[in-house]
N, C-alpha and C positions, 0 to 999 in steps of 0.2 A: 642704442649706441653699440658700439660695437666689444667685443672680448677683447681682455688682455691673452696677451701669448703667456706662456711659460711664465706669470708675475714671480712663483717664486724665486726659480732663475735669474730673472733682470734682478732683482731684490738684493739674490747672492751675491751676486756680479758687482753689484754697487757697490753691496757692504764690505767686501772681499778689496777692494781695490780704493779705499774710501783713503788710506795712508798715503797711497801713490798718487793719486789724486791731488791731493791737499799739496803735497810734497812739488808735483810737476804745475800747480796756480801761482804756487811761493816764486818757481825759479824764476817762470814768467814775469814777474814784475822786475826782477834782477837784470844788469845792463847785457845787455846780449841774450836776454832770457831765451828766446825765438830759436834760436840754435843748441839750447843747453836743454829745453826740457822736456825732447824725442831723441829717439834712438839716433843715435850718430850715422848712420846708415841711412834710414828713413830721412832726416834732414837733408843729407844730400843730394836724393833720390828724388826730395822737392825741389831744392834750390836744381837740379838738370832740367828737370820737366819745366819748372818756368823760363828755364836758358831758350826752350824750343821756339817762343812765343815772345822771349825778352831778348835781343841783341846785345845787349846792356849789360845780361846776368855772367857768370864767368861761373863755372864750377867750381865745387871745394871740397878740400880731401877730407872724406869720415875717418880714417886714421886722425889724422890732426883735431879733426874734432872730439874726438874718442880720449885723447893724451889732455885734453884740455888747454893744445896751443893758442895763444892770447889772440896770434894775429888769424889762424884760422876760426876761431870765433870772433873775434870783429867783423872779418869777411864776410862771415856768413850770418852774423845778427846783422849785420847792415843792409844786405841784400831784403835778408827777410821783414825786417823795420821796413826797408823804402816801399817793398811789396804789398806785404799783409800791415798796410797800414793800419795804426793805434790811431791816428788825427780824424777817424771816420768820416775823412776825406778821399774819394774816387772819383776819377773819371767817370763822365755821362756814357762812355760806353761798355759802363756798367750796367745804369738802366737798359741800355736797349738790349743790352743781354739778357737783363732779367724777363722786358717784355716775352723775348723770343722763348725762352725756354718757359714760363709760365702758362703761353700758349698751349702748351703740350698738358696740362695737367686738367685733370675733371674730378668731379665730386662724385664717386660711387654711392648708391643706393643699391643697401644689400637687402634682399626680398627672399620670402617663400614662395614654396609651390603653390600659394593661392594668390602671390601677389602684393602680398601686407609686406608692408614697410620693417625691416627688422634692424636699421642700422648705417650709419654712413660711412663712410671711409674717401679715401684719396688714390690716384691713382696718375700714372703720369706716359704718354706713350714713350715708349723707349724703342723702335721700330716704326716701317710706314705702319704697321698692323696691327702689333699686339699693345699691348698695356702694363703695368706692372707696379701691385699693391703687396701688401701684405698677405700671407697666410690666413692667419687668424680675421682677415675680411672677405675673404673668398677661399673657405676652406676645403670645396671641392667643388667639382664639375658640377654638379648639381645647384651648387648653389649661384655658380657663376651663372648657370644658364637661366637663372630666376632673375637676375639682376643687371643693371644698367648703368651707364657711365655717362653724364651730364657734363660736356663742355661749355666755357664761355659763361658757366651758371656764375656770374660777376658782376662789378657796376662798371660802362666805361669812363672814359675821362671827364664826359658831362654830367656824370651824378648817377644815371640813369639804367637801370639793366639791359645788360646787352643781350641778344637774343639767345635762347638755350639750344642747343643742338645736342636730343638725347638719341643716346644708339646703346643696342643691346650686345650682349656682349656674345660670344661664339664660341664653347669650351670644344665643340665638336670639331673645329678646324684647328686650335690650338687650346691646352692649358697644362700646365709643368705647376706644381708647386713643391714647396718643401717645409713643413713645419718646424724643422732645427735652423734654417737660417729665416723662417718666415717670411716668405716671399710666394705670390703667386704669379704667375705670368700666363695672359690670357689673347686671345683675340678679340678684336671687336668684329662684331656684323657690320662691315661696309667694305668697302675697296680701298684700295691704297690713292687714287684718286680722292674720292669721299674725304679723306683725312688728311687729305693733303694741307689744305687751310691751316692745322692747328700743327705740323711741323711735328717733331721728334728729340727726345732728348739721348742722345749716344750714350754709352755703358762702352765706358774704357776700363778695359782688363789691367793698366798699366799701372805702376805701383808711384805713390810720388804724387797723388791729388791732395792731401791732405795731411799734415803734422799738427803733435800738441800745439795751440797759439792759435792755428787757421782760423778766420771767421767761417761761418755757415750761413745761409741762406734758407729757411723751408719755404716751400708754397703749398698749401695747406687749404680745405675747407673743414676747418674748423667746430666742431657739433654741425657737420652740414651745412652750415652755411656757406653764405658768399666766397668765393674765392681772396683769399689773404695771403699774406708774406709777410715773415718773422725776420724782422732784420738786425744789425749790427744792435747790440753786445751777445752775440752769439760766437761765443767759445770753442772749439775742441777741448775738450780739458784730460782725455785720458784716449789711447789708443791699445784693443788689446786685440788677441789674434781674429777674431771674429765680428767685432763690432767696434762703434764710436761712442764715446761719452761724448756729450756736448749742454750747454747751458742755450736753452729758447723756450719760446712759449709756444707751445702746442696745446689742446685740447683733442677729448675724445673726436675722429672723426677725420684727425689729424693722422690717424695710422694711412700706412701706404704710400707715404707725401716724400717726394726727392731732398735732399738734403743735398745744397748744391757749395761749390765751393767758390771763390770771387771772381773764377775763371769759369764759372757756371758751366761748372763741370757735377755728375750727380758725386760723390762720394760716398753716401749712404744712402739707404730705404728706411726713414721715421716707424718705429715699433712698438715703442712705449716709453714712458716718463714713469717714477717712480721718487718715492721721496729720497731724498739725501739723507742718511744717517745723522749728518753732524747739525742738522736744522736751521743752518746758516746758511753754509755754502750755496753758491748760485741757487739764492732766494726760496731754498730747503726744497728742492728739485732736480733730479740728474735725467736726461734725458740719454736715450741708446738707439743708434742706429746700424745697420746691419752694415759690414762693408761694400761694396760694389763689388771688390775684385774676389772676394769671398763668393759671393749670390754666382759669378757669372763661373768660377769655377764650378760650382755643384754641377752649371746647366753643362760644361763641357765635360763631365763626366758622365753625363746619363746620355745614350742612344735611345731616338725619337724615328719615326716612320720614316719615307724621302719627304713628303711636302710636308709633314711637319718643319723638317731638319730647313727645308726648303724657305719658310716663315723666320725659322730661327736665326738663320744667317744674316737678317737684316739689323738682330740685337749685336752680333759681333763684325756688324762694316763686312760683313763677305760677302762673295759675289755669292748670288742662289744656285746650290747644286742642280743640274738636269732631271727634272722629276719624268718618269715615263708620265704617256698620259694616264689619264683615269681610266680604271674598267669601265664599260660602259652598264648600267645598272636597267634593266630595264622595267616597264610597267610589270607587274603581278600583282593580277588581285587574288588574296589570301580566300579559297575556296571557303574557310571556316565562318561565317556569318555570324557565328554565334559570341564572336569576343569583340565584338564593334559596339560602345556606348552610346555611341550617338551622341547629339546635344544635349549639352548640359544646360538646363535652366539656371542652374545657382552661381554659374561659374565668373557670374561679377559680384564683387564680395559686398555684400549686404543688400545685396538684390535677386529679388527673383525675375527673374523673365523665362514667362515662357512660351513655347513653342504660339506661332500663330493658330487661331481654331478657324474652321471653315462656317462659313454660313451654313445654317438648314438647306436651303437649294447647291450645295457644293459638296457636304456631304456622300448624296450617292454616285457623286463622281471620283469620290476617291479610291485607287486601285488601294486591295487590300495586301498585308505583309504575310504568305503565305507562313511562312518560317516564326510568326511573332508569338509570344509567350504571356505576354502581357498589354493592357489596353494604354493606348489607340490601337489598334490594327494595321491603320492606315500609317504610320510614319515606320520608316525606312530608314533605321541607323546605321552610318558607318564611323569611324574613326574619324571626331572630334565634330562630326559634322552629320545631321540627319536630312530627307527630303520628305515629301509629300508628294505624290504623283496623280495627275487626271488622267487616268486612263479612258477617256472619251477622244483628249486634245493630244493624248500619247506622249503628254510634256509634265514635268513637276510645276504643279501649284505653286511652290516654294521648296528654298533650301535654307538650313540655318545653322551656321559655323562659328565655332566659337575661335578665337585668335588670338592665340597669346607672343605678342612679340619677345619678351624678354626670351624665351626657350625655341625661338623660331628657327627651321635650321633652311638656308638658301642649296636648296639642292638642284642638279643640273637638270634639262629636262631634255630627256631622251625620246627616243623616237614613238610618236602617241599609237597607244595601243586600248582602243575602245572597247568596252565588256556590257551586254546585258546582265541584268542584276536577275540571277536565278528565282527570286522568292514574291517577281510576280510573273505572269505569263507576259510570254515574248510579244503577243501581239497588241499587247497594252504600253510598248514601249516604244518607240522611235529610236530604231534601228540604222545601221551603216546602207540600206538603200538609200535611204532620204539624203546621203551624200554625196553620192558617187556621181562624176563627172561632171559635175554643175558648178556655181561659184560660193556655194555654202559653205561655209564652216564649222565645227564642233563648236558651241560657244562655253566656256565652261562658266555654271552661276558661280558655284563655290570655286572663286580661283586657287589653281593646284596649289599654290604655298599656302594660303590661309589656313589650311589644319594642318600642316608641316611643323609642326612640332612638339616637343615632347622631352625627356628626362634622355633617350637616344636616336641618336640617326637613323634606326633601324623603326623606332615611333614613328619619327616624321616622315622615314620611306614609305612604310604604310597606309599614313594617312593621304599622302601625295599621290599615293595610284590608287586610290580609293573615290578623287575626282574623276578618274578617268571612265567612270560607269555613266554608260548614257543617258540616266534620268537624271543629270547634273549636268546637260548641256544643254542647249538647245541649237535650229539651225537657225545660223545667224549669215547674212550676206558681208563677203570677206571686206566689204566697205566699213560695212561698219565694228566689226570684230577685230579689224586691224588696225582702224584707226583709233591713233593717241588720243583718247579724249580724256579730259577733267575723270571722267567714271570710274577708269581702273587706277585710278592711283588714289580712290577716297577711302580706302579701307587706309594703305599704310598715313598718310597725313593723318588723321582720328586719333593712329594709331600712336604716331611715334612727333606729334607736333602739336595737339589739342592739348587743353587741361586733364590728360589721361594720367588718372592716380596709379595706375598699376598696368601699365601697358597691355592693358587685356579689352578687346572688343567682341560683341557677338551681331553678325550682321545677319539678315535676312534678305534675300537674294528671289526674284522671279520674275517672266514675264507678263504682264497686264493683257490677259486674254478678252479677244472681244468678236463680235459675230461674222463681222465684216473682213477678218483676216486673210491675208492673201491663202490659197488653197493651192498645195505642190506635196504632187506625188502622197497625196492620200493626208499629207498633215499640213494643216493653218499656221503660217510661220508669222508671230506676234510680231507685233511693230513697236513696243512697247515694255520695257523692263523697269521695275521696282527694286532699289536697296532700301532697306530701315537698319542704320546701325547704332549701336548702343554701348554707351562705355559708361565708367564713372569719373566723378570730376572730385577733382585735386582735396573738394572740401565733403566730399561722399554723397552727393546727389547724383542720380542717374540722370543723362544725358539721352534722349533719342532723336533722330534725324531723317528725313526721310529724301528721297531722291529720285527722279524720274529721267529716263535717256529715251529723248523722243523730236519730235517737231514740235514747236510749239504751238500751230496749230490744233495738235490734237489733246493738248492739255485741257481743254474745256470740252473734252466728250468726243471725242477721236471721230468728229464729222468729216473728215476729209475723205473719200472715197480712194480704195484702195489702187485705183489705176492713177491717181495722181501723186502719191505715195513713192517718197526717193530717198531711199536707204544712205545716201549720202551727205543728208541731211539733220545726221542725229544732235544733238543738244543736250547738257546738263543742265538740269534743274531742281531745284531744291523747293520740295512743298512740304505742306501741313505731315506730317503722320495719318491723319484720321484721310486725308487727301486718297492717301494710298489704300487706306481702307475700304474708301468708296470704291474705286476703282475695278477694287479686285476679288473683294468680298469677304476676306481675311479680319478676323479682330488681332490687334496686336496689345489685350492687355493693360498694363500699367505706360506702355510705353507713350500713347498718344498727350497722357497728362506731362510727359518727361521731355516732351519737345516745343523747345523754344519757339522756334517761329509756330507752331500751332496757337501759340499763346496771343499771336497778334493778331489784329482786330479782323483782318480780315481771314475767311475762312477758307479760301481760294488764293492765298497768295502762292506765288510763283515766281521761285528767284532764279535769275539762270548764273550759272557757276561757271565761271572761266577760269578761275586759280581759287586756291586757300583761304584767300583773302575775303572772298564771296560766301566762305560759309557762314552760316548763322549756327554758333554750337551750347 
């Protein structure tokens, strides 16, 4: 669960205001209470701002109300009786307010740097892009970029859970926080497209959303669960310069959660519940919420980047300022080899996986790591991601990348700039002749974003042109390396739409070398590539999966002769684990026991994948 803010604070604040309090619940039940027990100022400042949206409403003088004139309080408890109805009686286009604005909120899942679960919170977009929780739920950058936001995690109207749409969150494109008014405001990883579905709730600077009397509204996931909403007898009970008192039932998990007013408007950011001094009142609990126009002055006194500022504008209704473009950033690979870890085996938490081993006949084909310090010899580390190279076939055996979405950063991709990797000899590698003027293309195994990320952009830069070394490619004919297939999008689906406890994947990447390979320009260009990817699932078993992009034809022993052989023809399919292992000669481990369909009866099955739906996970 997650931390209280400042408890002693909120505690003070209760206790401190606990007379007023008392004092402003008495007047309310007194005839015109609604007018009499907020600021005379404040009252009127509501009763205009409903004028804008009521034809009906007529303003009224805060002098008059101030004097305690009879008929300017008639006027104005009238207004606010017919409005802020006590008959908990509203129009149905209340609900479909509530629908719309509910839309907009998700259930946080706050994580560590390994991934584990440490907490949930609430979160609600308030822009096409960003988000906006609590402080004390995303208390810095670090930790946003560990964690995730879960929409639509609700039941719909048939009983039934509606589908989750989880996305990771983006502190590198945007995050603001401020621990005195406890708020954070973040980006999410997606587009403003992407999020368009789930719509946006406005942050109005303008004063007049809310007086003592007002009902509230929160929409809350509650200890993480299901999506809920706290309705009518939810009170305002006290107004002071910084925050709301109000009476609802929230629970841990609830921090973060909008607090909307009957014109589903937000009025507060939910921060914490604390008990009531007098152990009565509203059911010996006061609840506090930050004010809106409070949170959004802090952001307009702090200066942010341009495309920060540029993001920001969308929280205050403004047109986005002219950002220059971006400098263009381009490949470097970091001459130092010696600060690259390489794959991690551990990095799915309560499992080991590790690297593939080669058969005894594969062995002496593997180039060695001139540069390496410790055994294997033969793998080849870089930043998040290591290879294995054949330096007979001049191609990597395998690559294997570990993937963490939560911290992933989506960086631009400039103009490709290829590297041999110094620490084996050049002529063991497959060079930029084997490209030039033909229809090949670099094909990258470890796709550039899959190790892109990191704690900073400056991580994920590194790891990103750390693909760009050519024993991480191979040539692939521009038919098939361009074409959309099922293949390149099976890392992110595992990733960000499986039973994945911790949005973390490690995939193993390579081509299925075989004798009969087409021969150009000095190297065998495979007809055939393997993924095995591996996560773990929601209940802590390991998951592995394996994958084949090929003809189907050649799934039973690649008998088709290589002049018959049409690059155009590629296919996704999904086989055994141990499938892959024949193939290629690679053991993977614990993983062949962790894969589902190897478990089925036949030992040769072969599923071909057209969408999500096809995988077996």
């Amino acid at each position: 669960m997650t931390s209280y803010p400042d408890r002693d604070a909120v505690e003070k604040r209760v206790h401190e205001r606990e007379d007023e309090r008392l004092r402003k619940i008495a007047i309310l039940a007194e005839p015109f209470g609604l007018a009499k027990a907020d600021d005379p100022g404040r009252v009127a400042t509501r009763i205009d701002r409903l004028s804008r949206t009521r034809p009906d409403v007529r303003p009224v003088d805060p002098v008059a109300i101030a004097e305690g004139e009879e008929d300017a309080l008639r006027d104005a408890g009238t207004v606010l009786e017919r409005i802020i109805r006590t008959d908990d009686l509203l129009g149905v286009g209340y609900l479909e307010g509530g629908v719309r604005a509910a839309k907009a909120v998700g259930r946080i899942s706050i994580r560590d740097d390994r991934g584990r679960l440490r907490g949930y919170g609430t979160g609600s977009l308030v822009s096409p892009e960003l988000l906006l929780t609590n402080h004390h739920v995303l208390a810095d950058a670090a930790t946003a970029a560990c964690s995730v936001v879960e929409f639509d995690y609700q039941d719909g109207a048939d009983g039934l859970p509606l589908p989750v749409r989880l996305l990771a969150l983006d502190p590198v494109r945007f995050f603001a926080a401020d621990p005195g008014l406890d708020f954070a405001l973040v980006a999410v990883r997606a587009t403003a497209a992407e999020l368009a579905p789930f719509g946006f709730n406005r942050l109005v600077e303008a004063e007049g959303k809310a007086i003592v009397g007002d009902f509230v509204t929160i929409v809350q996931h509650p200890n993480g669960e299901r999506k809920q909403i706290a309705l009518r007898e939810n009170r305002i009970v006290d107004v002071l310069e910084r925050f709301l008192h109000y009476e609802t039932d929230t629970e841990p998990g609830s921090s973060g959660s909008p607090v909307f007013n009957d014109q589903w408007e937000i009025v507060a950011l939910h921060h914490a519940s604390v008990p009531a001094p007098e152990k009565g009142e509203l059911g010996g609990v006061v609840n506090e919420g930050v004010r809106v126009s409070r949170l959004l002055a802090g952001l307009r006194a702090r200066t942010f980047p341009p495309e920060q500022q540029a993001l920001l504008a969308g929280v205050f209704g403004e047109p986005s300022p002219v950002v220059a473009a971006p400098v263009t950033e381009a490949i470097r690979i970091d001459p130092d080899y010696g600060n690259r870890a390489g794959y991690d085996p551990d990095f799915l938490a309560g499992h080991r996986v590790p690297l593939p081993e080669l058969s005894p006949d594969l062995m002496p084909l593997a180039a060695v790591n001139r540069q390496a310090t410790s055994e294997p010899k033969h793998v080849l580390p870089y930043h998040h991601f290591s290879a294995v190279l054949n330096k007979l076939r001049r191609l990597a055996f395998f690559t294997a990348v570990n993937i963490d979405g939560a911290t992933s950063v989506r960086l631009r991709r400039e103009k490709d700039k290829w590297s041999l990797d110094p620490r084996v000899p050049e002529e063991e590698q497959t060079g930029e002749p084997v490209y030039a003027d033909n229809p090949l293309d670099r094909g990258h195994l470890v796709r550039r974003l899959d190790p892109a990320w990191g704690p900073s952009r400056e991580a994920a830069k590194s790891a990103n042109d750390d693909t760009f070394h050519f024993i991480n490619c191979t040539p692939q004919h521009e038919d098939f390396n361009q074409n959309r297939t099922t293949w390149a999008g099976l890392e992110d689906y595992v990733l960000e739409n499986a039973d994945n406890r911790d949005l973390r994947v490690s995939v193993v990447t390579g081509p299925v070398f075989a004798a009969d390979d087409d021969q150009y320009r000095g190297v065998q260009l495979p007809r055939q590539f393997f993924k095995v990817v591996a996560m773990v699932r929601q209940d802590g078993s390991l998951s592995a999966t394996g994958y084949l992009l090929s003809q189907e034809q050649l799934l039973q022993g690649l008998e088709v002769a290589a002049a018959e052989f049409s690059y155009g023809a590629y296919r996704t399919f999904q086989v055994p684990v141990r499938r892959i292992a024949e193939l290629t000669g690679l053991s993977f481990g614990p993983l062949g026991d962790a894969d589902p369909l190897g478990q089925q009866e036949s030992a040769t099955t072969a599923k071909e994948v057209g969408g999500p739906a096809d995988l077996v996970l």
